[in-house]
C-alpha positions in Angstrom: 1.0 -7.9 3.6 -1.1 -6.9 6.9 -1.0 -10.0 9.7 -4.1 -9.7 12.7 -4.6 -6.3 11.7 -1.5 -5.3 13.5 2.1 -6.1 11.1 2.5 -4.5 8.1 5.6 -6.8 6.3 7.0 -4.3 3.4 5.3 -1.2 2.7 5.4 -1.0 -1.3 2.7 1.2 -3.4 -0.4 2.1 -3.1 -0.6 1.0 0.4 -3.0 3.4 1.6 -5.7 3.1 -0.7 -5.2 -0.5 -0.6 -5.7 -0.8 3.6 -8.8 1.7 2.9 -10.4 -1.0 0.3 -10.0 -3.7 2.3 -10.7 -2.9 5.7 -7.9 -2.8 7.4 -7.3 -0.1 9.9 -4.1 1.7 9.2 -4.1 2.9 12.5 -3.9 -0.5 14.2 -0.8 -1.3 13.0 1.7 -1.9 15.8 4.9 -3.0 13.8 5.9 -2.3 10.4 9.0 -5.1 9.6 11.1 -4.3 6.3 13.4 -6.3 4.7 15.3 -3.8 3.0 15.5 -0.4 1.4 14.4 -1.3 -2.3 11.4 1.4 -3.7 9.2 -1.5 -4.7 9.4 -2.4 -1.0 9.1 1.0 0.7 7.3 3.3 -1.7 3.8 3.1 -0.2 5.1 4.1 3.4 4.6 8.1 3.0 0.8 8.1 2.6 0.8 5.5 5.4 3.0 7.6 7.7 0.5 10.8 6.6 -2.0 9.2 7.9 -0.2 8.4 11.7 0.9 12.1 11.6 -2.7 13.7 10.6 -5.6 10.8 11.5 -4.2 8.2 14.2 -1.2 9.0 16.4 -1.1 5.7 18.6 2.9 4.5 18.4 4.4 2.6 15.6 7.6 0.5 15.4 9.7 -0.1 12.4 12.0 -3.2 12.4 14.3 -3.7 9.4 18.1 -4.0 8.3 21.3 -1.5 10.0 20.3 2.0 8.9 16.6 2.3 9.0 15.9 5.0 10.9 18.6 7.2 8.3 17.4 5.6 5.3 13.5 6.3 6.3 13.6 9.7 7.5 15.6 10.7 4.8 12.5 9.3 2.8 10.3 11.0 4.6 12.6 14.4 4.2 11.9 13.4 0.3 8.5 13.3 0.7 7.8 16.6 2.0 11.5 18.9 2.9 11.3 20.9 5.6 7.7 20.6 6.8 8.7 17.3 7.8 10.5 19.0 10.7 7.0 20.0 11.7 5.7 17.1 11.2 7.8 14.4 13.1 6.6 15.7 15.9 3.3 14.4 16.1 4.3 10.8 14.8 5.1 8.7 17.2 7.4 6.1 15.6 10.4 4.2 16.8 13.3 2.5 15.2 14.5 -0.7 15.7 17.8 -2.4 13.7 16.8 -5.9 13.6 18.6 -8.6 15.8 19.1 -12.2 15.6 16.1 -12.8 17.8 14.1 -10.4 19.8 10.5 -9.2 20.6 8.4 -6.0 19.7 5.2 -5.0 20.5 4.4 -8.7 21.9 5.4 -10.3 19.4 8.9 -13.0 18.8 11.1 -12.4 16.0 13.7 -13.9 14.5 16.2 -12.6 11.7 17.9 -14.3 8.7 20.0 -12.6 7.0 18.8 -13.3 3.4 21.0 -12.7 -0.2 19.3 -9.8 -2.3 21.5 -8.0 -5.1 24.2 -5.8 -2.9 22.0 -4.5 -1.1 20.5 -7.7 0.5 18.1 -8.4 2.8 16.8 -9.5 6.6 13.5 -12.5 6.5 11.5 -12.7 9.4 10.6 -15.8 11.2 7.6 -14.5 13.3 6.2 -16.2 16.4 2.2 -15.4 16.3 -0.6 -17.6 18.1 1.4 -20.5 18.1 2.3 -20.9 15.0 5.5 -19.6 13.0 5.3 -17.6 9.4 8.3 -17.2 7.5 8.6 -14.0 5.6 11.5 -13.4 3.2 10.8 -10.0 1.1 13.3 -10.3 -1.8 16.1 -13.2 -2.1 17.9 -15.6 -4.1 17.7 -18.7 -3.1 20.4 -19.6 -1.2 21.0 -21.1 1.7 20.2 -18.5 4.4 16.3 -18.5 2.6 16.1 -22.4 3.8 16.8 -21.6 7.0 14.1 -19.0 7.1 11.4 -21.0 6.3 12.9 -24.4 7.5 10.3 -25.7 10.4 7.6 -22.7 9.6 4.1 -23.5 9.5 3.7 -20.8 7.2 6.1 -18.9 4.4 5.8 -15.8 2.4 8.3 -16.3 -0.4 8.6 -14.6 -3.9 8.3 -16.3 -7.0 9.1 -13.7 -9.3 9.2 -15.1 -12.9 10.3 -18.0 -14.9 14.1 -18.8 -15.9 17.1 -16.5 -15.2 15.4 -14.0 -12.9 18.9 -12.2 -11.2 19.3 -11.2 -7.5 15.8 -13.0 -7.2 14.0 -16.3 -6.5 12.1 -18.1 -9.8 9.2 -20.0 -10.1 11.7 -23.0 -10.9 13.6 -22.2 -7.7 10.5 -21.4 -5.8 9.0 -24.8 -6.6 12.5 -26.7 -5.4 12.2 -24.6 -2.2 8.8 -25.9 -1.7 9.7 -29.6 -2.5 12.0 -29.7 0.1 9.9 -27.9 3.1 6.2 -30.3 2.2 5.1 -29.6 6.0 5.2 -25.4 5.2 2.4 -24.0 3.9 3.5 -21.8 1.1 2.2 -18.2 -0.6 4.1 -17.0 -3.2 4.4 -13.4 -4.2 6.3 -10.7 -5.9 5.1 -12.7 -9.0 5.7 -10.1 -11.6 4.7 -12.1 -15.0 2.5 -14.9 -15.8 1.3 -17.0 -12.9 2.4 -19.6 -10.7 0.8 -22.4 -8.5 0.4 -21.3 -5.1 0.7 -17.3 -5.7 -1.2 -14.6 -3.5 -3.8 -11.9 -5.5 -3.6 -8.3 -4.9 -5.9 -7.2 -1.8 -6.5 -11.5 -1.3 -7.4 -12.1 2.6 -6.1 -15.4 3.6 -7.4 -17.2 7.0 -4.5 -19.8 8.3 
């Protein structure tokens, strides 16, 4: 998900290609906000980070969960060993643990710390032209994930499939969640079989 040209939430696979085909500069993004460490989440990052090495070097902040800047530049040291020492010269990126409420770049944040598996998970509550969108990555839903979207104009939620889906919201769950927040506008993703009402397409653009 790309907001204004300018946040990138989750960086899962193929991002790249993806920006490319769609139009969206890669080199305009300001912040990148992650929600946690999972591959389906952070996958796509590499290429993305290639390109802010070898293309467009203006500076880029990463937000996410305690231990980001460890977790991705060991994934970066994955990526390519030792030329990586090289390269991490020439990208200019900064690493920010998330707090309860702060700003980057311009923009107002808020944090929820949102129940994922054992690894879990931070949703963002972001403050952008007036208006507030929700963002919750992966989560069951519990409580915390009502406080994340309760008074947003806007959430980004999964729905990921029907029935018994573990560490994860369902479509059942997804529709309760939506029942009981009627003034959010909601877009479900992460919709891995089948189809729901309500769910986001792969490379959709959405005006709000």
């Amino acid at each position: 998900m790309v907001v204004n040209g300018r946040l990138l939430l989750d960086g899962g696979a193929p991002l790249l290609p993806h920006m490319h085909r769609i139009g969206i500069d890669p080199g305009a993004i300001d912040v990148v906000f992650l929600t946690h460490f999972h591959g389906d989440h952070t996958l796509g990052l590499p290429p993305f980070v290639l390109h802010r090495v070898f293309v467009d070097r203006r500076p880029l902040i990463f937000v996410g969960p305690a231990g980001i800047a460890d977790h991705l530049e060991k994934l970066w040291e994955i990526s390519w060993g030792e030329d990586w020492t090289r390269m991490k010269r020439q990208f200019k990126a900064k690493y920010v643990t998330a707090k309860r409420s702060g700003t980057v770049a311009g923009i107002k944040y808020e944090s929820v710390r949102l129940d994922h598996g054992t690894m879990g998970g931070n949703g963002y509550r972001l403050h952008l032209d007036g208006r507030l969108l929700a963002y919750s990555g992966d989560s069951e839903p519990t409580a915390p994930l009502d406080e994340l979207v309760d008074g947003a104009d806007i959430a980004i939620v999964e729905a990921t499939g029907p029935g018994d889906v573990v560490t994860h919201t369902s479509w059942e769950a997804a529709a309760e969640l939506k029942k009981r927040h009627p003034k959010t506008r909601f877009f479900f993703n992460h919709v891995y079989a089948g189809s729901v009402p309500g769910a986001v397409k792969d490379l959709q653009v959405v005006q709000v």
